[in-house]
C-alpha positions in Angstrom: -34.9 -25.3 59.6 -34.9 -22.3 57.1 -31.2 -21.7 57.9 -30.9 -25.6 56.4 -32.8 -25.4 53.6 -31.5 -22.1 52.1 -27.6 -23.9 53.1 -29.3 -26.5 50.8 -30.5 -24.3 48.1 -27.4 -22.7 48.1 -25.3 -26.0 47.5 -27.8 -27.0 45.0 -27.2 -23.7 42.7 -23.4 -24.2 43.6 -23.5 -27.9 41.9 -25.5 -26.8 39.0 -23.1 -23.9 38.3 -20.3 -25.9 38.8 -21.4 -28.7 36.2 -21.8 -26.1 33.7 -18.3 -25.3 34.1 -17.2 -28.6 33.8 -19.2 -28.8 30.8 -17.9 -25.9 28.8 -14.8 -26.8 29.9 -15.1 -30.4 28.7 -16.5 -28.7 25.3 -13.6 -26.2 25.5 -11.1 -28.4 23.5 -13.6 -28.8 20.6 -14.1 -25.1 20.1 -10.5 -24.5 20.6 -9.9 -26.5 17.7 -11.9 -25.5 15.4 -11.3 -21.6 16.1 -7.3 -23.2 15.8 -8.8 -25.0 12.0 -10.2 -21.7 11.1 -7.6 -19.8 11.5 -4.9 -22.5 10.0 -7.3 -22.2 7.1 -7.5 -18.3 6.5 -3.6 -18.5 6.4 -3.1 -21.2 3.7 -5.9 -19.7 1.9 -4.1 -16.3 1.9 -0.7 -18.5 0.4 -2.7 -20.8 -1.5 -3.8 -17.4 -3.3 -0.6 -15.8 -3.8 0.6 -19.0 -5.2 -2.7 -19.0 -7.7 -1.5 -15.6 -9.1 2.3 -16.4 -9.3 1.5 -19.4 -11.3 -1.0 -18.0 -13.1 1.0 -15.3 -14.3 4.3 -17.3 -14.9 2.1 -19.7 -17.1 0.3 -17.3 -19.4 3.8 -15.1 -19.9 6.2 -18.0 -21.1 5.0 -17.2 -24.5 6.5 -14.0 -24.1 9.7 -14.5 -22.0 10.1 -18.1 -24.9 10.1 -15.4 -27.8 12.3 -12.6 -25.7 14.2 -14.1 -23.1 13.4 -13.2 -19.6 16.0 -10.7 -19.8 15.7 -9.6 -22.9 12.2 -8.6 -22.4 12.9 -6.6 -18.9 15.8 -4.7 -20.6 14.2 -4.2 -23.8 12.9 -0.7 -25.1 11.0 -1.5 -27.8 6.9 -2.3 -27.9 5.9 -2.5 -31.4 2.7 -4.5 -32.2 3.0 -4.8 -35.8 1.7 -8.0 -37.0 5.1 -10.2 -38.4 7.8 -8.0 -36.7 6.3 -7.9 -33.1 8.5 -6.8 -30.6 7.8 -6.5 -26.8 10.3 -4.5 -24.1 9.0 -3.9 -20.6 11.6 -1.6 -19.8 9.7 1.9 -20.6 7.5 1.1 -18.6 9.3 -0.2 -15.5 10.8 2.9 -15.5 7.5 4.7 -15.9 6.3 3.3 -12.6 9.4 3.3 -10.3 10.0 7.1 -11.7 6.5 8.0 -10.6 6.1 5.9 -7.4 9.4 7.1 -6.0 9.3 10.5 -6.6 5.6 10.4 -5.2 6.5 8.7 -2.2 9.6 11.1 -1.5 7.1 14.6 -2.2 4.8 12.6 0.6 7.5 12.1 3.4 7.4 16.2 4.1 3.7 16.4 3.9 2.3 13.2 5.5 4.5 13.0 8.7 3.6 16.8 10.1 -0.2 15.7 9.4 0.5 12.5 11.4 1.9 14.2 14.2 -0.3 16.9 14.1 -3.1 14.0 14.8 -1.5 11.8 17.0 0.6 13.9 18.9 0.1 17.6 19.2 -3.2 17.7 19.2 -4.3 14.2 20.3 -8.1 13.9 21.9 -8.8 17.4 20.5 -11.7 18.3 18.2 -9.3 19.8 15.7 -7.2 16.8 15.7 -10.9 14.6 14.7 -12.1 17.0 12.4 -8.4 16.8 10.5 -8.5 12.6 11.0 -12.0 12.8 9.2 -11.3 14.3 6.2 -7.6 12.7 5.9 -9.8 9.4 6.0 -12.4 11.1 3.5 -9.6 11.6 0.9 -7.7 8.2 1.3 -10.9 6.3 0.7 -11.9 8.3 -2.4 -11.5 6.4 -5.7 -8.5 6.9 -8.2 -10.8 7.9 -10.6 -11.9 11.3 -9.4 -8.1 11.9 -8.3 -8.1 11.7 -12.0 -10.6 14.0 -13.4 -9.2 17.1 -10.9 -5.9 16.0 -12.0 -7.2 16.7 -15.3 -9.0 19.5 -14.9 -7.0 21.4 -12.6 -3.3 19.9 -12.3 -2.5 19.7 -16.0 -3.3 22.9 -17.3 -1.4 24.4 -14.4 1.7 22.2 -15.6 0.9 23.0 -19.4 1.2 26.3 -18.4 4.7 25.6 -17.0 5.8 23.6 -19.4 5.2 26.4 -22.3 3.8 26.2 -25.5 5.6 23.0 -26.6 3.5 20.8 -24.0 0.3 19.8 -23.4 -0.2 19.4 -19.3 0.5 15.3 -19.3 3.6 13.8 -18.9 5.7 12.1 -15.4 5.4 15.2 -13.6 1.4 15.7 -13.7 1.8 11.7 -12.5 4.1 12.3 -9.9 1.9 15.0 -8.2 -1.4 13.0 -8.6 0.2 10.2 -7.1 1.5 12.4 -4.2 -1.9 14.3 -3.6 -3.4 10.4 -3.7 -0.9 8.8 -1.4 -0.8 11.7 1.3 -4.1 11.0 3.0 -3.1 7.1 2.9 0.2 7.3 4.4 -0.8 10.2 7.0 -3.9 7.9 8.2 -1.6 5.3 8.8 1.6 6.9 10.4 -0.8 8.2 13.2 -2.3 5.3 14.3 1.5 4.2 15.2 2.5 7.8 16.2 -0.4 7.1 18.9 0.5 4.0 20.0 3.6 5.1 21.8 3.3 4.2 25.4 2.5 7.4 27.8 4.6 6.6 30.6 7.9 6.6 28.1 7.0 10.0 26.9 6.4 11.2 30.4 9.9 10.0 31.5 11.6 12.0 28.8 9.4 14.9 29.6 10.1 14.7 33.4 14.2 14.8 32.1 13.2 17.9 30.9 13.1 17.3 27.4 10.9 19.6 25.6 8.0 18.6 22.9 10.4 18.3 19.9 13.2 16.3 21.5 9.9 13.9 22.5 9.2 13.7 19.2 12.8 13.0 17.9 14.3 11.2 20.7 11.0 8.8 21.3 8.1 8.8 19.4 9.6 8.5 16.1 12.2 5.8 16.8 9.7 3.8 19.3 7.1 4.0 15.7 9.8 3.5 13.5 9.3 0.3 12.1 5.4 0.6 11.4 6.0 4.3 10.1 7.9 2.1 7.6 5.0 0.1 6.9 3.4 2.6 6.3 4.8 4.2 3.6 5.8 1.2 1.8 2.0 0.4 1.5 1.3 3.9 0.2 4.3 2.9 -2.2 2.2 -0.2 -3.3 -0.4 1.6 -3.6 1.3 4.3 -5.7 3.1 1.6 -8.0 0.0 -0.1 -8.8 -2.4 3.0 -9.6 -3.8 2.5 -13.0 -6.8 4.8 -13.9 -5.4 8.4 -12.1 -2.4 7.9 -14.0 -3.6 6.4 -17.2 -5.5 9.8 -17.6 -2.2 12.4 -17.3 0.9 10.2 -17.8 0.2 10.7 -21.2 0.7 7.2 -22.8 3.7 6.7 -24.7 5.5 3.6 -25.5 9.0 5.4 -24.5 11.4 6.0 -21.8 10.7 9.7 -20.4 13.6 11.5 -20.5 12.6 14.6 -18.2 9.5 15.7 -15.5 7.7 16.8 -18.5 7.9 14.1 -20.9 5.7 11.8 -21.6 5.2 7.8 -20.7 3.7 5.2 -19.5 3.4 2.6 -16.2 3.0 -0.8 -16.4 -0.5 -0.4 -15.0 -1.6 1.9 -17.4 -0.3 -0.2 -20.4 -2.1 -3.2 -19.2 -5.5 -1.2 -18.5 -5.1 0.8 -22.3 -4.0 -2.8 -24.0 -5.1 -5.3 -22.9 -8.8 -5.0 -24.5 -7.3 -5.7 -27.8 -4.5 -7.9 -27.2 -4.4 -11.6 -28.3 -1.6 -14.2 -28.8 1.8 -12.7 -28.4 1.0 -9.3 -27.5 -1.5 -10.6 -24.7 1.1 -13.1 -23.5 3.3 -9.9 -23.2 1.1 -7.8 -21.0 0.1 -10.6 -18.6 4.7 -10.6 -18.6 4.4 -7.1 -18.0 1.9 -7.9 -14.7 4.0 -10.5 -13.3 7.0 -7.9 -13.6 5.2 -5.5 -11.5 4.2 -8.8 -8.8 8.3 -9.1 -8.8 8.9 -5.6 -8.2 6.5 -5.4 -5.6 7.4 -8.6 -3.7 11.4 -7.6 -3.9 10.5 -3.2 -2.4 8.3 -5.6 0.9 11.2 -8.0 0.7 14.2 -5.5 1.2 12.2 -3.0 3.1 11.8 -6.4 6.3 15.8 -6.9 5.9 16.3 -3.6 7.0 13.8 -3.5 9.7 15.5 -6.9 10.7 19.2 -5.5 10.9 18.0 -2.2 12.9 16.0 -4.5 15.7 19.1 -6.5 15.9 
């Protein structure tokens, strides 16, 4: 009789436990599609924003790019705000911010990989390796503007110094190595969270070939991490071409093409941030031109950087 009635209970839970499944399951399809809505959603509201700032910044330029020519105003050297003979050229400072970013980015390269690997290879799991991760993480979260001040304070009388008595500290070069000390800690962070991700068992079959810790490195972690080592320099290039208030501060703030490390000049970020306060009608049309140049700059350095990532997968 007890042998019955627990069978019984025990088909009785079984039933119950099985309607529930039936019942999430019928339910299921509903969540599915809504988790499928929400996620439809975040993507076209990512696209739908892009699209906001392209057309915001197309629409609020043509006053500029009607007066200069599209053109005209990208190849143009002169910026002269003089009320009745107004001229506007973005080209200074185009050249301000590829100048800076690239030579930023290429100073990184040396310094940022050896951290990486230092992190994510050689010393992977240690305490070393976390203490070093913790304050590479400390410095890429800290904001531009105290890179600024100790760029001030400290890197510009260094390069006055260099420069001789004919200088005063600010100019591309105080930029460039603001940028790099700023970028560094970004781009290192990065790189080793792809340097890590390298499967175990391929580094162990290159190791049991008897390759030694440098050929691993060479022959398998790098090109197995290639492709989001990229990645991960071209966003510390972003972020480098689109610094304003580190730069504004030792760049130095001219409305000219520098014509050496130590002359003076300005981005296209630091124009917009020292000008655009004061700017109205033309002038202001101008600067929001200037912005949309540096969305087109930014959109063709991703754009070029996927096709080749695309032609070495292939």
């Amino acid at each position: 009789m007890s042998f019955t009635l627990t069978h019984l209970l025990l088909i009785n839970i079984s039933s119950a436990y099985m309607s529930t499944l039936v019942r999430k399951a019928s339910r299921r399809p509903i969540g599915d599609k809504i988790f499928r809505g929400l996620l439809t959603s975040s993507g076209l509201l990512v696209l739908l924003i892009c699209l906001a700032m392209l057309i915001s910044l197309i629409s609020n330029s043509m006053e500029a790019f009607s007066e200069f020519g599209f053109f005209r105003f990208i190849c143009s050297s002169e910026w002269d705000p003089t009320a009745g003979r107004e001229q506007y050229g973005a080209l200074p400072f185009i050249v301000g911010t590829v100048v800076t970013s690239i030579l930023a980015l290429i100073l990184c390269i040396p310094f940022s990989l050896p951290v990486a690997l230092f992190i994510g290879e050689y010393f992977k799991g240690k305490r070393i390796a976390g203490v070093i991760r913790s304050l590479t993480d400390l410095l890429a979260g800290i904001p531009s503007i105290v890179y600024g001040l100790w760029g001030f304070y400290t890197l510009r009388p260094l390069i006055d110094m260099i420069d001789g008595p004919q200088g005063n500290g600010y100019g591309i070069l105080t930029s460039v190595l603001i940028l790099t000390v700023m970028i560094i800690p970004y781009a290192s962070s990065l790189t080793a969270e792809f340097v890590m991700l390298t499967p175990k068992s391929l580094k162990e079959a290159a190791y049991s070939l008897g390759a030694t810790r440098t050929e691993v490195i060479g022959s398998v972690i790098l090109p197995n991490a290639r492709s989001g080592i990229v990645a991960a320099y071209i966003l510390a290039l972003g972020r480098a071409l689109g610094e304003t208030m580190a730069v504004t501060m030792l760049i130095g703030n001219t409305d000219k093409i520098p014509t050496s490390l130590f002359d003076t000049g300005q981005s296209m970020a630091s124009l917009i941030a020292n000008q655009f306060n004061e700017a109205h009608g033309l002038k202001l049309s101008s600067l929001i031109a200037i912005a949309l140049v540096l969305f087109l700059i930014t959109a063709i350095i991703n754009g070029i950087v996927k096709i080749i990532l695309n032609k070495k997968r292939a």
